[in-house]
Residue frames as a rotation matrix with the C-alpha (Angstrom) as fourth column:
UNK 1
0.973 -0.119 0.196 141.31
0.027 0.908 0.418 31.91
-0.228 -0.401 0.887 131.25
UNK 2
0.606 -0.793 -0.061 144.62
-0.607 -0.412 -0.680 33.49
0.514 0.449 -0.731 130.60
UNK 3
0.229 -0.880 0.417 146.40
-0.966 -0.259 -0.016 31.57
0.122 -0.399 -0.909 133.31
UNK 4
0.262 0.457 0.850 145.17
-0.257 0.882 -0.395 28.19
-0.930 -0.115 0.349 132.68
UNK 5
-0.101 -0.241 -0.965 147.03
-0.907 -0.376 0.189 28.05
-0.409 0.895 -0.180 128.90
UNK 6
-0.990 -0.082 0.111 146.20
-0.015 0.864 0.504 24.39
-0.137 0.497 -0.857 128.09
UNK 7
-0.517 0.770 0.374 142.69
0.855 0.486 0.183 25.10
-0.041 0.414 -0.909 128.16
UNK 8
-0.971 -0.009 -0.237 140.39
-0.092 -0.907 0.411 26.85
-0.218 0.421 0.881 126.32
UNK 9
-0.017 0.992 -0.129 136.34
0.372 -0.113 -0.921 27.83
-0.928 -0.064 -0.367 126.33
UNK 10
-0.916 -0.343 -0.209 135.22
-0.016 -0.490 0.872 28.81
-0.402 0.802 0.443 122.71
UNK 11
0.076 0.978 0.196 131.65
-0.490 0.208 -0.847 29.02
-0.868 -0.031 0.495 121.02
UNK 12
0.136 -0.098 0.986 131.04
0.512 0.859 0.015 27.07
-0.848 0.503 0.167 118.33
UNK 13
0.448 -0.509 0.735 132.70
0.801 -0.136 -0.583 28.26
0.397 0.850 0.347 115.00
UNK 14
0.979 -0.032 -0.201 134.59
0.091 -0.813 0.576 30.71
-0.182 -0.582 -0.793 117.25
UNK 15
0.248 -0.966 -0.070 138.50
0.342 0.155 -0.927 31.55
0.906 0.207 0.369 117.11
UNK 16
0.821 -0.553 -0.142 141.48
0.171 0.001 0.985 31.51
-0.545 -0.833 0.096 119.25
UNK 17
0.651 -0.612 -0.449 144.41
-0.751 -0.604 -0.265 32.72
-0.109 0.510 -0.853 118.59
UNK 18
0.767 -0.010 -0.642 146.34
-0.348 0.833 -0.430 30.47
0.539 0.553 0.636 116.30
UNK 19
-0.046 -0.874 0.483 149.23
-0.532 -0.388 -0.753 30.92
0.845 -0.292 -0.447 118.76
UNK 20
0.111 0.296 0.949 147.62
-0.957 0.290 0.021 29.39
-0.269 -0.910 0.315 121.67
UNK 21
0.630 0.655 0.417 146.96
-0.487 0.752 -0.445 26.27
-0.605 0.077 0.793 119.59
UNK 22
0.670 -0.588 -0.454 149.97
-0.464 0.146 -0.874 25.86
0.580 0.795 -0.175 117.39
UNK 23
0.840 -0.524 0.140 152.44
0.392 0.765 0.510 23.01
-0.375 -0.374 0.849 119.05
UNK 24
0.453 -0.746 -0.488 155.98
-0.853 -0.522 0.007 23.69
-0.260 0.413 -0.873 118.92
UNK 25
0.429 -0.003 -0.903 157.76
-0.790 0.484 -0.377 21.26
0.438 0.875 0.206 116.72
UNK 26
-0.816 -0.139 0.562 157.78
-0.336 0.903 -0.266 17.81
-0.470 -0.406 -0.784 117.12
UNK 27
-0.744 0.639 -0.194 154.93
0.440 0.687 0.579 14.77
0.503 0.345 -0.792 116.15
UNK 28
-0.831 0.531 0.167 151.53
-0.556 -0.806 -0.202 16.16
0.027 -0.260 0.965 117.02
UNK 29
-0.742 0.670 0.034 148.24
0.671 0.740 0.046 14.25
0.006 0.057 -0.998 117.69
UNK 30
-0.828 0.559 0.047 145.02
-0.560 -0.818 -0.134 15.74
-0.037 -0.137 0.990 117.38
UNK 31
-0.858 0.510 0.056 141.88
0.474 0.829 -0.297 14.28
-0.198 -0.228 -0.953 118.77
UNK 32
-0.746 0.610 0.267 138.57
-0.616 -0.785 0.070 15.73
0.252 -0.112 0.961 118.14
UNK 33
-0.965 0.251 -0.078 135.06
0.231 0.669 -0.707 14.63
-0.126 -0.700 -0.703 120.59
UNK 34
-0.189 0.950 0.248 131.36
-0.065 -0.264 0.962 15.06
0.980 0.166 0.112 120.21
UNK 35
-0.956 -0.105 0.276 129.77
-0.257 -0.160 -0.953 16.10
0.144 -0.981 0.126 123.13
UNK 36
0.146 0.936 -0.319 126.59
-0.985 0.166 0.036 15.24
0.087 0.309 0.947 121.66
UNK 37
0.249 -0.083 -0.965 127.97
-0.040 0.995 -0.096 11.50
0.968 0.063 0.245 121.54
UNK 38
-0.790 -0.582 -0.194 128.95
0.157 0.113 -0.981 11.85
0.593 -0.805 0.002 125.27
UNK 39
0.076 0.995 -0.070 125.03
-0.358 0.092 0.929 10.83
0.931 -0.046 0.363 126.93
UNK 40
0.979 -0.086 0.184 126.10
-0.128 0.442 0.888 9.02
-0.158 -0.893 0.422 130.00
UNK 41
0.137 -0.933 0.334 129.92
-0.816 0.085 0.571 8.21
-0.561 -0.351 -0.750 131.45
UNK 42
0.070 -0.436 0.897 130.17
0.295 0.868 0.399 5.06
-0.953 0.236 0.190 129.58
UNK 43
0.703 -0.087 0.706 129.82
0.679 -0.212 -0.703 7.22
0.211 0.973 -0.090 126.00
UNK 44
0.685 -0.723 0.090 132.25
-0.726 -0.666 0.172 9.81
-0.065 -0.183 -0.981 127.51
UNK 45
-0.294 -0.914 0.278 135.00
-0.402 0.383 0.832 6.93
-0.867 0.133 -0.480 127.84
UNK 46
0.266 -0.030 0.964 134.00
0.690 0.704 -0.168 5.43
-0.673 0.710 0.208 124.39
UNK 47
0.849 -0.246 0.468 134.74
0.289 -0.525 -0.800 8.87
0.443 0.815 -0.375 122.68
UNK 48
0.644 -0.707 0.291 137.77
-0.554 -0.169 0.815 8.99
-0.527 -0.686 -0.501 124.81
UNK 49
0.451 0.060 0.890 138.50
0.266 0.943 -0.199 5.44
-0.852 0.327 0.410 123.78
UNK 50
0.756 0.153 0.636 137.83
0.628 0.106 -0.771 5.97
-0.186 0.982 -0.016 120.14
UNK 51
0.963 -0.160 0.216 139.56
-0.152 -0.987 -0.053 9.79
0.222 0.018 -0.975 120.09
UNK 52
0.475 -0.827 0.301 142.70
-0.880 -0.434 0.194 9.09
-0.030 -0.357 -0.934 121.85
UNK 53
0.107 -0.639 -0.761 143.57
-0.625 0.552 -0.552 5.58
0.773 0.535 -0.340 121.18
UNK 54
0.291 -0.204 0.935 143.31
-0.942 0.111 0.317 4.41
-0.169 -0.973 -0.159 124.83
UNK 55
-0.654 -0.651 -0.385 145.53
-0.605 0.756 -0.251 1.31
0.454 0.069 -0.888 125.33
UNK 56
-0.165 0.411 -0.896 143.40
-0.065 0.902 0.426 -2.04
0.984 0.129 -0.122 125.74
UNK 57
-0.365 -0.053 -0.929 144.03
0.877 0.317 -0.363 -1.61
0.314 -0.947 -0.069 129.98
UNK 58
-0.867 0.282 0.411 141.95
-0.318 -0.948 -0.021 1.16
0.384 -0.149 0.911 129.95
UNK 59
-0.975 0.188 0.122 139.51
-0.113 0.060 -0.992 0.77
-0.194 -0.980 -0.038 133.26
UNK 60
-0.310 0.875 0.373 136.62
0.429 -0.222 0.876 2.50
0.849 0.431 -0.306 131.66
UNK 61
0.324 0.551 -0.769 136.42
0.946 -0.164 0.281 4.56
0.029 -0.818 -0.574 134.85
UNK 62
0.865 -0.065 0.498 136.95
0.008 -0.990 -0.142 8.05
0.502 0.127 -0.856 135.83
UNK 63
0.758 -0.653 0.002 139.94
-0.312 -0.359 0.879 7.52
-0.573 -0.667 -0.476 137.63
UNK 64
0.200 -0.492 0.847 141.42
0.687 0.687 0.237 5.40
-0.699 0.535 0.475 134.53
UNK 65
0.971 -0.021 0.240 140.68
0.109 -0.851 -0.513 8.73
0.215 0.524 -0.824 132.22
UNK 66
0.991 -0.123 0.048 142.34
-0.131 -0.961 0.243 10.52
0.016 -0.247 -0.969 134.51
UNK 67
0.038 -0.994 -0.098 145.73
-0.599 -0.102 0.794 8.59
-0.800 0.029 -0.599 134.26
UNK 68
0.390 -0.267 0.881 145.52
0.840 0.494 -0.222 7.63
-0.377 0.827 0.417 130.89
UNK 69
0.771 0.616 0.165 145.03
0.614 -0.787 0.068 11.31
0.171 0.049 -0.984 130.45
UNK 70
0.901 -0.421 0.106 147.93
-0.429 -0.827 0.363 12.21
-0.066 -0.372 -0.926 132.22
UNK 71
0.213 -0.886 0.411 150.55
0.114 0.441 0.890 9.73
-0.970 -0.143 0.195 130.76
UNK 72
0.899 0.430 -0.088 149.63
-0.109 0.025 -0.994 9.34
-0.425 0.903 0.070 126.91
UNK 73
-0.286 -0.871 0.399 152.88
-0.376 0.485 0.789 7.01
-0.881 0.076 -0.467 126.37
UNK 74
0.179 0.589 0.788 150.78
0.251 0.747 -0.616 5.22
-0.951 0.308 -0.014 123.84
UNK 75
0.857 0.412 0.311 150.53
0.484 -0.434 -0.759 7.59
-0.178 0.801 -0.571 121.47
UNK 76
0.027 -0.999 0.034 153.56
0.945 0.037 0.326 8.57
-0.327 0.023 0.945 119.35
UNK 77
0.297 -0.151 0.943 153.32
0.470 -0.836 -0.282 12.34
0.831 0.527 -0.178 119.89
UNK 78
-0.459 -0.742 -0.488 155.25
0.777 -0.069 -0.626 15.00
0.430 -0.666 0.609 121.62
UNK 79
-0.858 0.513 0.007 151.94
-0.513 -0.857 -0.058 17.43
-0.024 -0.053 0.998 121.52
UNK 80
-0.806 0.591 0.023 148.56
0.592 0.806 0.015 16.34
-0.010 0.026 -1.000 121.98
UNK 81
-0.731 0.680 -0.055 145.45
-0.663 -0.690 0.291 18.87
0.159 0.249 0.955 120.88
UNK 82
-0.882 0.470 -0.007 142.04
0.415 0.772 -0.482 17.62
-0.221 -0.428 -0.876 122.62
UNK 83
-0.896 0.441 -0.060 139.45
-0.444 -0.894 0.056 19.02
-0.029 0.076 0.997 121.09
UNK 84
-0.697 0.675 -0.241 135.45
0.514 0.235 -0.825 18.86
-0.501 -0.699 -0.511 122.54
UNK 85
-0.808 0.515 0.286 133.08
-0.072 -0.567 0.820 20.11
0.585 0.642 0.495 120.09
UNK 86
0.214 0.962 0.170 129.36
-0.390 -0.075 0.918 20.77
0.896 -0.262 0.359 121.84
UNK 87
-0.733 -0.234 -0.639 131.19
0.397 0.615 -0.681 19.96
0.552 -0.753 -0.358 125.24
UNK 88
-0.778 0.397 0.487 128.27
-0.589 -0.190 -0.785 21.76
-0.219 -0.898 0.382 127.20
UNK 89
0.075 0.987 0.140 126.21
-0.968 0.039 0.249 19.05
0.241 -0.154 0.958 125.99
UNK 90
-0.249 -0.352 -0.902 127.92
-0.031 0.934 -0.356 16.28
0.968 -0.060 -0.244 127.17
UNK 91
-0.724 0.313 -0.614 126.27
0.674 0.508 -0.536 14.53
0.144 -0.802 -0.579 130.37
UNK 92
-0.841 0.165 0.514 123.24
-0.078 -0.979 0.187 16.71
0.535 0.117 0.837 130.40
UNK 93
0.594 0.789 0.154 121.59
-0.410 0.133 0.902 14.69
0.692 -0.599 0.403 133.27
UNK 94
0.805 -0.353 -0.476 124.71
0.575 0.659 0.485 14.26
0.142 -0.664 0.734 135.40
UNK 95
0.849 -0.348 0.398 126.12
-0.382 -0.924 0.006 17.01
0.366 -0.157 -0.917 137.06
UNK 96
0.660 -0.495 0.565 128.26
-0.330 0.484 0.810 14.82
-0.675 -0.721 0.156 138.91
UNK 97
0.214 -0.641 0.738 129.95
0.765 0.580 0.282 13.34
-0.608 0.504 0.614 135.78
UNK 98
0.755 0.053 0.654 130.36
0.436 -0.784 -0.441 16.58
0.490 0.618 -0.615 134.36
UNK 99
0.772 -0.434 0.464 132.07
-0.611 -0.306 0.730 17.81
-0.174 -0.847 -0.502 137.39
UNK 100
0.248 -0.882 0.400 134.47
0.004 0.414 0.910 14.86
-0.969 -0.224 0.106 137.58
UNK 101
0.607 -0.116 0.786 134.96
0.782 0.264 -0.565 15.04
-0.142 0.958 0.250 133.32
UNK 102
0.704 -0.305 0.642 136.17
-0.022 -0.912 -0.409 18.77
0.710 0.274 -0.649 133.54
UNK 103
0.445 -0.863 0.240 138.02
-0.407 0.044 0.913 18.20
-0.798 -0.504 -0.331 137.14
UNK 104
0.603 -0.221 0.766 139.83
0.427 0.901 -0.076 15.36
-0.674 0.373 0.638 134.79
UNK 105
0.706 -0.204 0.679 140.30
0.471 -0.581 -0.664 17.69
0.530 0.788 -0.314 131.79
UNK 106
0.687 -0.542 0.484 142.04
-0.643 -0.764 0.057 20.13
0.339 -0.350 -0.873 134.12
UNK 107
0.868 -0.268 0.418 143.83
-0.142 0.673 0.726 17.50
-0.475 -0.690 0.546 135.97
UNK 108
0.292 -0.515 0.806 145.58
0.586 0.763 0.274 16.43
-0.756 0.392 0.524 133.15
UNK 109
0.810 -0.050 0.584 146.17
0.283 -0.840 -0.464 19.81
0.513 0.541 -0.666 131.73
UNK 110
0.798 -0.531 0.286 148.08
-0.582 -0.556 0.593 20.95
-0.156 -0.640 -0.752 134.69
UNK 111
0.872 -0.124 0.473 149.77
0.181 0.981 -0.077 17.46
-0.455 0.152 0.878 134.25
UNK 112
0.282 -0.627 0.726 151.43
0.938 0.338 -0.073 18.15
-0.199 0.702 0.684 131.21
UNK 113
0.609 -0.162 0.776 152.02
0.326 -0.841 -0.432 22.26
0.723 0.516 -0.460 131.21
UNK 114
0.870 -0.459 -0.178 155.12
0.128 -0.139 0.982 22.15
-0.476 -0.877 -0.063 133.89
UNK 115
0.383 -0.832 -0.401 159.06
-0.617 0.092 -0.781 22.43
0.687 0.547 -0.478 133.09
UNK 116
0.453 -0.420 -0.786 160.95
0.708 0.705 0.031 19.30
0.541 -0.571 0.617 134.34
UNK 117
0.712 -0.569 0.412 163.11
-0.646 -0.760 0.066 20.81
0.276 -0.313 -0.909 137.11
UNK 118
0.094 -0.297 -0.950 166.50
0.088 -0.948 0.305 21.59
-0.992 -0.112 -0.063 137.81
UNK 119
-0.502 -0.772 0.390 167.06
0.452 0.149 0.879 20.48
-0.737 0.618 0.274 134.17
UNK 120
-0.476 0.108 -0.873 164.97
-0.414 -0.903 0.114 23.14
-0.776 0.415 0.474 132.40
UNK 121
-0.996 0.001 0.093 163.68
0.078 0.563 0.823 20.27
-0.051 0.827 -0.560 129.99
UNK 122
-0.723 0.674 -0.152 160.22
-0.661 -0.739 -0.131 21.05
-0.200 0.006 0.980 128.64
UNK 123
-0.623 0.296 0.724 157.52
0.245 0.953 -0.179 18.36
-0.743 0.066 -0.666 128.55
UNK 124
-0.680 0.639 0.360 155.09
0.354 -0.144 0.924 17.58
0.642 0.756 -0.128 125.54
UNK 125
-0.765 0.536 0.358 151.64
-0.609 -0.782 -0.131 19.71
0.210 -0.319 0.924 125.67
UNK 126
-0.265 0.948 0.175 147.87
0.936 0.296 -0.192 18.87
-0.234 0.113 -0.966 126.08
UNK 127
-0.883 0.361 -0.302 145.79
-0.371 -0.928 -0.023 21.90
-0.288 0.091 0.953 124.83
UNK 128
-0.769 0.640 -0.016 142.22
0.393 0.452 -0.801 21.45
-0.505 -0.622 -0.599 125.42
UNK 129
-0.880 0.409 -0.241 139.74
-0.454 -0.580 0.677 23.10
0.137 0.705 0.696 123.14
UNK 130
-0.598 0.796 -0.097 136.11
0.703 0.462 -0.541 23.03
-0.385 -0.391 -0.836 124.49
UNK 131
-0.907 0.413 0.075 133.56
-0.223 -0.625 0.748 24.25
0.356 0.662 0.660 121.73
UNK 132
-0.637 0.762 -0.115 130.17
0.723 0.539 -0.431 24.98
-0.267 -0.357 -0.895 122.74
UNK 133
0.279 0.960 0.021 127.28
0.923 -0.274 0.268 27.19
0.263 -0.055 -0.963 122.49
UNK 134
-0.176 -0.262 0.949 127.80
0.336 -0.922 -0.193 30.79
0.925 0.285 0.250 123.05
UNK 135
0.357 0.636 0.685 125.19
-0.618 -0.389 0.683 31.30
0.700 -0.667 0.254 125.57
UNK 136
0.917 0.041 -0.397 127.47
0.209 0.798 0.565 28.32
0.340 -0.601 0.723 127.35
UNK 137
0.143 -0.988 0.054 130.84
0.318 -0.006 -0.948 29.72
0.937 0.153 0.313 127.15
UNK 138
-0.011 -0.023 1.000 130.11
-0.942 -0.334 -0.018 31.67
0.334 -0.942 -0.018 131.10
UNK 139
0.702 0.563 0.436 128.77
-0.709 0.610 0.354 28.79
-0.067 -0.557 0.828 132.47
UNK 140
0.768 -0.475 -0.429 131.23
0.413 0.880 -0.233 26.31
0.489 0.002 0.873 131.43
UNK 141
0.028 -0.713 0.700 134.09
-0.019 -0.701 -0.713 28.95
0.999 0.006 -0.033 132.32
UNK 142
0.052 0.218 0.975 132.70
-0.913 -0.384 0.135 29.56
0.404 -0.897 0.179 135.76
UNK 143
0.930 0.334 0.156 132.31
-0.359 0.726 0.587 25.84
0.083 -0.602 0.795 136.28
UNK 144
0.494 -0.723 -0.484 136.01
0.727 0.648 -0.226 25.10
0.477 -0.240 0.846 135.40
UNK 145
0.223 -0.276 0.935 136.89
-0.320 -0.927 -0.197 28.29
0.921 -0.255 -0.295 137.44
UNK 146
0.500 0.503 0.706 135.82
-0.821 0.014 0.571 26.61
0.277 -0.864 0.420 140.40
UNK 147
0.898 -0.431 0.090 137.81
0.351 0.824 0.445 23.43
-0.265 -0.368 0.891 140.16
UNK 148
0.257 -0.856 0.448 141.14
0.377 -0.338 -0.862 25.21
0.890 0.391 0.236 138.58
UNK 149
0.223 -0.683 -0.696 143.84
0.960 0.030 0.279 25.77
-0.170 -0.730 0.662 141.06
UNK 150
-0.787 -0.614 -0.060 145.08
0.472 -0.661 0.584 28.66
-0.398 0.431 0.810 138.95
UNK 151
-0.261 0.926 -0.272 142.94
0.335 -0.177 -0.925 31.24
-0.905 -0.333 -0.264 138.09
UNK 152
0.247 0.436 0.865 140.83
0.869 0.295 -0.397 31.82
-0.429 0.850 -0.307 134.79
């Protein structure tokens, strides 16, 4: 998933290179999710919610995620580390909300890993960190393969 550098597939107690994940200086946030807490779309936005501070006009839909996701004004940091423990067990009777959770995830990756043009000014990160199962790390890979613009 080399070309996709805000997110990242990992098994559980797995590493990444600390490089990928180190923020370059500035205020940092770090969120961390249970996919185990993330049963149906309305627990996915409550560990959202909870995790990221969402501001009070948060929808509680998937299209609200997806631009809270991609603005994070709220929050006073210039880096923003999302990290998904057990994310292949989150919605594990709703492909559909799985699908639109990861489109989302990516969405708002791509979001935030541009350089302003013409003025060369770099924006703050998102770096994604989805822990899961070993035997899940293809499967989840392959599924955000498919929705990623940019290949894995």
């Amino acid at each position: 998933m080399d070309n996709v550098p805000w997110l990242h597939v990992t098994p559980e107690q797995g590493a990444l290179p600390v490089d990928l994940l180190l923020p370059v200086p500035g205020r940092t946030y770090v969120a961390r999710l249970d996919g185990r807490e993330m049963r149906d779309t309305d627990a996915v936005f409550r560990q959202f919610y909870d995790g990221l501070r969402l501001p009070d006009y948060f929808g509680w839909n998937w299209n609200a995620l997806s631009d809270c996701l991609r603005d994070l004004k709220w929050l006073s940091a210039d880096h923003h580390v999302l990290i998904i423990e057990a994310a292949d067990e989150a919605l594990p009777d709703d492909a559909n909300g799985q699908r639109l959770l990861l489109r989302t995830l990516l969405t708002a990756g791509e979001r935030w890993s541009y350089v302003q043009k013409p003025e060369g000014i770099e924006r703050g990160r998102l770096v994604v960190v989805m822990s899961c199962d070993a035997a899940s790390v293809p499967s989840l890979e392959k599924q955000l393969r498919s929705f990623s613009r940019h290949t894995m």
